[in-house]
C-alpha positions as CSV (number, residue, x, y, z in Angstrom):
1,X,0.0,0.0,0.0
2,X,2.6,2.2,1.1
3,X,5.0,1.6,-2.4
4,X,1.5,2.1,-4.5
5,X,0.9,5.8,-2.6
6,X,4.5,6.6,-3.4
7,X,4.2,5.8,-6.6
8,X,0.8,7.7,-7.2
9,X,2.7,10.6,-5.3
10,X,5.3,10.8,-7.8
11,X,3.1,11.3,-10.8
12,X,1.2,13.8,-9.2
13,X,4.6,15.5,-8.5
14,X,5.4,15.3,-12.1
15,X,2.5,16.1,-13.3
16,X,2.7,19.1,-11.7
17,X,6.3,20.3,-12.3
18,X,5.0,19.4,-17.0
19,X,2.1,22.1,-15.6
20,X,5.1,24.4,-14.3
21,X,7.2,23.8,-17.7
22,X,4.1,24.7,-19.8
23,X,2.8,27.9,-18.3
24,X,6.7,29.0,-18.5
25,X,7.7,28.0,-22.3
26,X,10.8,29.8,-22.2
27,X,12.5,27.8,-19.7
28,X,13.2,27.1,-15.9
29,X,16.1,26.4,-13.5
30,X,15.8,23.4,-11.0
31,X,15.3,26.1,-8.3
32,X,12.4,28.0,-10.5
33,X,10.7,24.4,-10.8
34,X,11.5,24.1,-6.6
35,X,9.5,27.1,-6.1
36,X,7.0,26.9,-8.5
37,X,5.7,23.7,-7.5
38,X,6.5,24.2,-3.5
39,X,8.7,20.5,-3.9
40,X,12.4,20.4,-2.3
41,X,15.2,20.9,-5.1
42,X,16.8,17.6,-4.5
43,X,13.2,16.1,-5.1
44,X,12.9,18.1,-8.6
45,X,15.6,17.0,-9.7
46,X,15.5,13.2,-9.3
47,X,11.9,13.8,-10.9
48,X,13.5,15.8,-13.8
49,X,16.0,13.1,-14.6
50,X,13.8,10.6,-15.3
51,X,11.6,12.8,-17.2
52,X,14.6,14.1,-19.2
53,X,15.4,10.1,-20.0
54,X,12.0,10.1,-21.4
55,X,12.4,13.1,-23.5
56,X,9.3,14.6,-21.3
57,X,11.5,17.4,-20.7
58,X,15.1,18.4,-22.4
59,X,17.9,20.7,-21.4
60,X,18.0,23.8,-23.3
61,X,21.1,25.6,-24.8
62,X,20.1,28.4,-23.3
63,X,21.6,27.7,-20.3
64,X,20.6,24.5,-19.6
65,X,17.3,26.0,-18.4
66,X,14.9,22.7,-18.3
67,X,11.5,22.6,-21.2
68,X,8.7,20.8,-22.3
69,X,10.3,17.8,-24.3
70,X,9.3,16.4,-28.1
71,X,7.9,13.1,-26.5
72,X,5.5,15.5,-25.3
73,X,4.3,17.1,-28.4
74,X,3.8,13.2,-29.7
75,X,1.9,12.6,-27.2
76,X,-0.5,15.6,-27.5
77,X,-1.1,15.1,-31.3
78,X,-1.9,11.6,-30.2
79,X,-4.5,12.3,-27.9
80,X,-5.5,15.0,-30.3
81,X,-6.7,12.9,-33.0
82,X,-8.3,10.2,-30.1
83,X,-10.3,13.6,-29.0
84,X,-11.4,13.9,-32.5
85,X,-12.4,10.2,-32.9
86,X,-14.5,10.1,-29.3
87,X,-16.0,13.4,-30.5
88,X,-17.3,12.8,-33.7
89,X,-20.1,10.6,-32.9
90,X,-21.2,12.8,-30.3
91,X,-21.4,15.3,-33.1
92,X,-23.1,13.2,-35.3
93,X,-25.7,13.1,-32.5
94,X,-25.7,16.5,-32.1
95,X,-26.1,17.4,-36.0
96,X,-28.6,14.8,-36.3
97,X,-30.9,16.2,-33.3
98,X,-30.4,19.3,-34.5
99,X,-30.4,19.2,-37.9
100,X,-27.9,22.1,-38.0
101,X,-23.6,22.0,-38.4
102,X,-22.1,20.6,-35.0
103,X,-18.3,22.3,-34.2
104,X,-15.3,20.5,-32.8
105,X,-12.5,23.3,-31.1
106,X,-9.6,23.4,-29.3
107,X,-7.8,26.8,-27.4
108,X,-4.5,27.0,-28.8
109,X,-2.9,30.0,-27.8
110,X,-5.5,32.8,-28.1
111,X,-7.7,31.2,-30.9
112,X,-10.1,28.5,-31.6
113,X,-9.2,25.9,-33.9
114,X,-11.4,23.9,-35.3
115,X,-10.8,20.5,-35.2
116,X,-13.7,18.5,-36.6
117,X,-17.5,19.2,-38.0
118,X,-19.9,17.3,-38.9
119,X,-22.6,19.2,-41.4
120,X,-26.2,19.8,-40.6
121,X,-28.9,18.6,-42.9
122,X,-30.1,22.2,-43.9
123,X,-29.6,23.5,-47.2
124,X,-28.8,26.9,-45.8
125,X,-25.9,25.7,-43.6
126,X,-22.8,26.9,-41.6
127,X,-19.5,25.4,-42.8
128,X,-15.8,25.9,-41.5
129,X,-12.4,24.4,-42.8
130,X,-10.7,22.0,-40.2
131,X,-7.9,24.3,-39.0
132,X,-9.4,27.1,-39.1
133,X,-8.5,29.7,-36.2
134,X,-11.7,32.0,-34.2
135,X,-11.3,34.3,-32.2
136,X,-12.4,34.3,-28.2
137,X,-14.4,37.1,-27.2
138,X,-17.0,37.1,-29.7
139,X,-17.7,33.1,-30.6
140,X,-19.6,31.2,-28.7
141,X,-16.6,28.6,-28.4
142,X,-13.8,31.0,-27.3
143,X,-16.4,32.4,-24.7
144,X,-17.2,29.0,-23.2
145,X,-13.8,28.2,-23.0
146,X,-12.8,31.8,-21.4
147,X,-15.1,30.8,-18.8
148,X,-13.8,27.4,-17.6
149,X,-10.4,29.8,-16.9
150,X,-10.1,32.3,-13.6
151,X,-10.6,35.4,-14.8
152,X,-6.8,36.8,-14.5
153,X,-6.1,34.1,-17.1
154,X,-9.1,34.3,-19.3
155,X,-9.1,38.4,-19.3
156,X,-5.1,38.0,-20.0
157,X,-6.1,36.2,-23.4
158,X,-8.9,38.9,-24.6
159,X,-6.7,42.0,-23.9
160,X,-3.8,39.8,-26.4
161,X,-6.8,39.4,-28.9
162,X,-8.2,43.3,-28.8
163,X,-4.6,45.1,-29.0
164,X,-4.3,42.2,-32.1
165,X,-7.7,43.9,-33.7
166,X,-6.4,47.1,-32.7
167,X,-9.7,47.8,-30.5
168,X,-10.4,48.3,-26.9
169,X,-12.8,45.4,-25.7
170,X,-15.2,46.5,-23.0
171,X,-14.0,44.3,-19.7
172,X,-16.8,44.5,-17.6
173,X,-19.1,42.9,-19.8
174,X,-17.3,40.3,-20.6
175,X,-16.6,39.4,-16.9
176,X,-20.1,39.6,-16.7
177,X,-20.7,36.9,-19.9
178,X,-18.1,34.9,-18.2
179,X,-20.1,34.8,-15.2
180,X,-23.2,34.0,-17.1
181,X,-21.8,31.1,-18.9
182,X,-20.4,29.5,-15.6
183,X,-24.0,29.7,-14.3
184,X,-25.7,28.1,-16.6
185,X,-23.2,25.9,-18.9
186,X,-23.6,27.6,-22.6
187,X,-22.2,30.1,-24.4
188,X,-24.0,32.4,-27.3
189,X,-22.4,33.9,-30.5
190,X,-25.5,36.3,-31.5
191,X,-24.9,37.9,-34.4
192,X,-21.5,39.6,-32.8
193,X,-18.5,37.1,-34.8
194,X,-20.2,36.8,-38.4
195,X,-23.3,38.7,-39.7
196,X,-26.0,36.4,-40.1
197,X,-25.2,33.6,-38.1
198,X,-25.7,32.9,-34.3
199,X,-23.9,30.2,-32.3
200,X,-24.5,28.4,-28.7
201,X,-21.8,25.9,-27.5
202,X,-19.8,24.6,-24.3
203,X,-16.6,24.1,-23.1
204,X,-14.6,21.0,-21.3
205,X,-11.2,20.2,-20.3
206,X,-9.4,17.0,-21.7
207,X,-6.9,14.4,-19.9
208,X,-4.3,16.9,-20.9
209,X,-5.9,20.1,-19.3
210,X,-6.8,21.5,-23.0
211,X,-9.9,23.1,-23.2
212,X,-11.9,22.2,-26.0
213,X,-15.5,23.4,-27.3
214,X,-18.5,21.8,-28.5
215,X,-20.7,24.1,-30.5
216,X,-23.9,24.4,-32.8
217,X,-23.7,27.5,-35.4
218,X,-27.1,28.6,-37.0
219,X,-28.2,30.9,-39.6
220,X,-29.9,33.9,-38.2
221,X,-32.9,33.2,-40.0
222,X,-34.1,30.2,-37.6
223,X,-31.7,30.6,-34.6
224,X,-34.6,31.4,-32.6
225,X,-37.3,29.1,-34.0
226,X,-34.6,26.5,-32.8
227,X,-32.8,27.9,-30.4
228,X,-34.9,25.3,-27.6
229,X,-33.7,22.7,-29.4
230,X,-30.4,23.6,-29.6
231,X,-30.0,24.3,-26.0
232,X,-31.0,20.7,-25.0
233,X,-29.4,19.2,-27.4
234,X,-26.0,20.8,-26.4
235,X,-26.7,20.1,-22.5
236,X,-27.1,16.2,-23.6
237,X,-24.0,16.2,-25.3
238,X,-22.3,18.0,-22.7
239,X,-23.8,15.6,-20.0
240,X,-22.5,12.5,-22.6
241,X,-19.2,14.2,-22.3
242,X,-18.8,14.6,-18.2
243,X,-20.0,10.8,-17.5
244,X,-17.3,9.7,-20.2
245,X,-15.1,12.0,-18.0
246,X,-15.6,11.0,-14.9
247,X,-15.4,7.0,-15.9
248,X,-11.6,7.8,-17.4
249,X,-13.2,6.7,-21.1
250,X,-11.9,10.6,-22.9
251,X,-10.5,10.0,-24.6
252,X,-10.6,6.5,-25.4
């Protein structure tokens, strides 16, 4: 029993010194890694070396300062496409009770990307390209996935995106969207990202800690005829998603 805590304490200490490495790109000491994760040095360090055998984390050449490692990247694009997989016949559910386009996105940076889509059954339909970057603020998916962050974090992200569109963004009411969406699960795209077409989606976090987006974009036209609809459907999918969560099946 003892040997099997030890062993479930190490990963949790690795897990959280990755965490460290990742929100800190450019690089970190042992003693930065000490500090940032509240662990003795000599205890980062024996972690270190056998993440650095590995290839979890490499040496740098700028001064040996310690980073995320390849093996890592490998294993993200792996669980990437497994995310895709899982999802897709969740959005085939989703387009099917629906009848409109169902959305696939991950945060990267401070865009959506969409990863996946599966088309609705309407002629007059909503389509993205696979790759394609969205912004945060005003898309239903960046919005839902601002929320699931504390607001230091998520606020940190839309004041990169409005000095990148060369606007101010007004602050308070997004604080007060973010607020909104945390309450009740979904986020809305009304007519603010793209004239003519509304979206409602929500967010969730993966195994990795990536936060990813489910969403449902409707013409205009009929967003509120099915907006009911819409809503329920997307709470069923996001209920489908938390049990598969919580039994360790996400990805599969």
């Amino acid at each position: 029993m003892g040997k099997g805590r030890n062993g479930i304490q190490v990963i949790e200490r690795a897990a959280r010194i990755l965490r460290a490495l990742k929100d800190n790109q450019s690089g970190m000491s042992l003693g930065q890694i000490a500090e940032a994760v509240d662990l003795p040095r000599s205890t980062v360090q024996r972690i270190v070396g056998a993440l650095q055998s590995e290839r979890l984390v490499i040496a740098g050449s700028n001064g040996g300062r310690l980073r995320l490692g390849p093996e890592l990247s490998a294993l993200a694009e792996a669980a990437r496409y497994n995310i895709v997989e899982t999802c897709r016949l969740l959005l085939t559910e989703l387009a099917q009770a629906t009848g409109e386009t169902a959305d696939l996105s991950v945060l990267r940076g401070s865009a959506m990307i969409f990863l996946d889509q599966v088309p609705g059954t309407h002629r007059l339909r909503t389509v993205s390209s696979v790759g394609e970057a969205f912004p945060l603020t005003s898309t239903a998916n960046g919005r839902a996935c601002l929320a699931l962050m504390e607001n230091d974090a998520a606020m940190a992200l839309a004041r990169e995106e409005w000095s990148r569109q060369g606007h101010p963004g007004d602050e308070a009411s997004l604080l007060n969207e973010l607020e909104r969406i945390r309450r009740t699960g979904l986020a809305y795209d009304l007519d603010e990202h793209t004239q003519g077409i509304c979206a409602v989606g929500f967010a969730f976090a993966d195994w990795t800690g990536d936060l990813h987006s489910i969403s449902v974009p409707v013409p205009t036209t009929r967003f509120e005829e099915i907006r009911d609809v819409v809503e329920d459907a997307l709470r069923n999918t996001a209920g489908h998603v938390q049990r598969m969560m919580e039994k360790g099946r996400f990805p599969t």
